[in-house]
N, C-alpha and C positions, 0 to 999 in steps of 0.2 A: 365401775361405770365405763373406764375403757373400753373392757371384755364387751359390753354389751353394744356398744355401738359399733366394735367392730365385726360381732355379729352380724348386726342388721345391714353394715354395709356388703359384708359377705354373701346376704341373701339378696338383695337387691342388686349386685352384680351377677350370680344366678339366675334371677327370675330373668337380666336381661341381656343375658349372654344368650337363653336358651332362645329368645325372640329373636335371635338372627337368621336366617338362613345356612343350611348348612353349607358352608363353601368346601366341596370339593373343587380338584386341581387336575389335570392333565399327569398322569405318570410321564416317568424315562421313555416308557416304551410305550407312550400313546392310548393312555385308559383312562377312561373315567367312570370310574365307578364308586354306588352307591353301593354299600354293605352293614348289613343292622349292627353290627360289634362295632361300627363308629359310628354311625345316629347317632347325638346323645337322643333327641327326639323326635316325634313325626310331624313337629312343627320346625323338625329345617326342610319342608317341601313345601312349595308355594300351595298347594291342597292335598286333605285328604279327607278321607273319612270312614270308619267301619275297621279300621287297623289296629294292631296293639306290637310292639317293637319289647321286646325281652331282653334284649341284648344279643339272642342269637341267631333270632328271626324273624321276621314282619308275616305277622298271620292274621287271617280275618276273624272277628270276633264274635258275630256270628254266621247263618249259614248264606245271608241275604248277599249280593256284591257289597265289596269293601273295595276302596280305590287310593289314589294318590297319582298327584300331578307334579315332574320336577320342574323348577327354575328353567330358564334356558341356560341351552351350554354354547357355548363358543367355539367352534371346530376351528378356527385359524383360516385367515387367507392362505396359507403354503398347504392346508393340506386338504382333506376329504373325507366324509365317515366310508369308514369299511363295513362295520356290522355292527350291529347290538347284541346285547344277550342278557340272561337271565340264569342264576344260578339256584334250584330251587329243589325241594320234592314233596310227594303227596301219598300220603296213606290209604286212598280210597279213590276211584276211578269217577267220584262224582265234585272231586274238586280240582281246579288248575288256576291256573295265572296266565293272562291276554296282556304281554307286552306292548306298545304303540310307538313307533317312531312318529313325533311332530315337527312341524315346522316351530321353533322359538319365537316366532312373532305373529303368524295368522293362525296358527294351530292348527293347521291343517293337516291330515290324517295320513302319514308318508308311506309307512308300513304297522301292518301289524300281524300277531300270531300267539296262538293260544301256546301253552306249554304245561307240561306235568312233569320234568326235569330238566335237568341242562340243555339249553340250544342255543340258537342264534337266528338274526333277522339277515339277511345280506342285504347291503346299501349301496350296490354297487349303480353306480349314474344318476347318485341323488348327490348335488352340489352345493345345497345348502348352509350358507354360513353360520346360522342359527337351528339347535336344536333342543327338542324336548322331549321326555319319556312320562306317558303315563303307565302307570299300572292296576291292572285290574285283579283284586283275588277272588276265587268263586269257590265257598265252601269255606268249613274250619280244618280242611286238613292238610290244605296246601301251606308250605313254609317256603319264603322266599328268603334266601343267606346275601344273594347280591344281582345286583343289575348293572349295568351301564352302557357305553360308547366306547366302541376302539376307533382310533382314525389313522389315515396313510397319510404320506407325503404326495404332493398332488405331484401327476411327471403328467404333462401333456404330451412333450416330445424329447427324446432326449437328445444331447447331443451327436454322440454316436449315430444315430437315425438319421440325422439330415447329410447326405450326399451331393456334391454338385461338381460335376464333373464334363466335359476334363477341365482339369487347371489351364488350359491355355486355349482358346478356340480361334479359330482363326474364319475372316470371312468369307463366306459363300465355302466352307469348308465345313459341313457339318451343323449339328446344335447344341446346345446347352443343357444336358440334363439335370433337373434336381429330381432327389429321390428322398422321400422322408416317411416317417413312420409315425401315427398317432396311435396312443394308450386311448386316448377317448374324444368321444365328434368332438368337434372345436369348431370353431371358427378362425380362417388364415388369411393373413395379408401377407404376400409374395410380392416384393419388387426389386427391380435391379435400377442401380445407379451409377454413373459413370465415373471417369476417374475425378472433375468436377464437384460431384456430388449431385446433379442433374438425376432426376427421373428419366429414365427413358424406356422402360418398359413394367407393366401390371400383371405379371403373372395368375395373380391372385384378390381380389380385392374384397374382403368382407365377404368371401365366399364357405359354406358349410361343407364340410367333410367329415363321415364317419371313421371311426377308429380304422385301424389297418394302415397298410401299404397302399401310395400314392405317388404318381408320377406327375412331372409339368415337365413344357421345355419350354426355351427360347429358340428362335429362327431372327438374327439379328439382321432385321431390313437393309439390304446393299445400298439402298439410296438415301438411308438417313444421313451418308456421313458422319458416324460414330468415329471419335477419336480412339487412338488405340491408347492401352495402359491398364491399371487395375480397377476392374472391377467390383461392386460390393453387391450380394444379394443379401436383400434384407426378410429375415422369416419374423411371421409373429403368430402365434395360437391366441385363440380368446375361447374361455368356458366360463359359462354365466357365475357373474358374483366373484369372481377370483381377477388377482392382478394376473396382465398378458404375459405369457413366456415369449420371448425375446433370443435371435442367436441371428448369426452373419456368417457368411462364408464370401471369402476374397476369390476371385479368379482374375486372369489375363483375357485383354481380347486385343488381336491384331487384325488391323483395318486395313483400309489403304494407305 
């Protein structure tokens, strides 16, 4: 009688293990990838239909489309997709598989691209914090082994990149350069502050910048009466959906 009931709870942990969702995870190095030799089945995708998963392949069942939709996935506030891809091949030049990068929350249609073996999508200035993959297979002779998401570490600017120069300026003697570098447009707020901590000048305010090299300066007014001592300039980048990078550089100014 034991034996038997521990059967049944055996199968009833089964039947409801397989109703979860498949939770894949982020690798070491930034992957997330679906692959049929760990499916257990095609109901850890939030949809599908027309598929059959073997263990070494997800193929369509018959010649009509067969599809699947995943969960969303999570790219992280610190980083950014890089690309998608798709690991697959096909015996006959009348079947392939239609990759989709979505938005995880409006679904909306970010990239896509047909494939008949290994490739990739490029994700490059999609900033999305939420994403989703559908997949479409066309024909019974395409076999898909894996799919997923690679993602980078988001760099807006680095440190190294931001310049400001010279270390000491002195007044009606010159100006203030900063010199900085963006990975990608942003949005910058550029100010300097006194020794104080007083505002006294907006280099920059909620202003857009594309990627690349970039110059500001200051020309500190003779008749404000700035006190001399150190100075702070304060950088900040902003790209939609992520926290702002953030960095300071100190310099000297001599007044009267």
């Amino acid at each position: 009688m034991k034996t038997f009931f521990f059967f049944v709870f055996m199968m009833i942990f089964a039947a409801a293990a397989r109703s979860f969702p498949f939770t894949a995870e982020w690798s070491p190095n930034h992957v997330w990838k679906y692959s049929a030799r760990e499916l257990s089945a095609l109901d850890d995708f939030r949809d599908s239909g027309g598929l059959t998963n073997d263990g070494s392949a997800i193929r369509a069942m018959v010649d009509t489309n067969a599809w699947l939709f995943t969960w969303s996935i999570d790219v992280g506030q610190r980083y950014i997709p890089d690309h998608a891809f798709i690991n697959m091949d096909t015996l006959s030049t009348d079947s392939y598989a239609v990759l989709t990068v979505r938005d995880g929350e409006s679904d909306e249609v970010l990239a896509s691209h047909a494939f008949v073996d290994f490739g990739r999508i490029d994700l490059t200035g999609i900033f999305r914090t939420n994403l989703a993959l559908s997949l479409e297979i066309v024909g019974t002779d395409a076999q898909v082994f894996s799919f997923g998401l690679v993602r980078k570490k988001l760099v807006v600017a680095r440190e190294e990149d931001l310049l400001v120069l010279p270390g000491t300026l002195f007044m009606e003697e010159g100006e203030l350069s900063v010199q900085f570098r963006l990975e990608y447009p942003a949005s910058l707020d550029v100010l300097v502050f006194d020794p104080y901590g007083r505002l006294v000048e907006r280099l920059a305010k909620d202003r857009s910048y594309d990627a690349g090299d970039h110059f500001l300066s200051w020309n500190p007014d003779p008749n404000a009466s700035l006190p001399s001592g150190s100075y702070q300039l304060y950088f900040r980048a902003r790209v939609p959906g992520r926290k702002p990078i953030e960095m300071t550089r100190m310099f000297t100014y001599i007044g009267k």
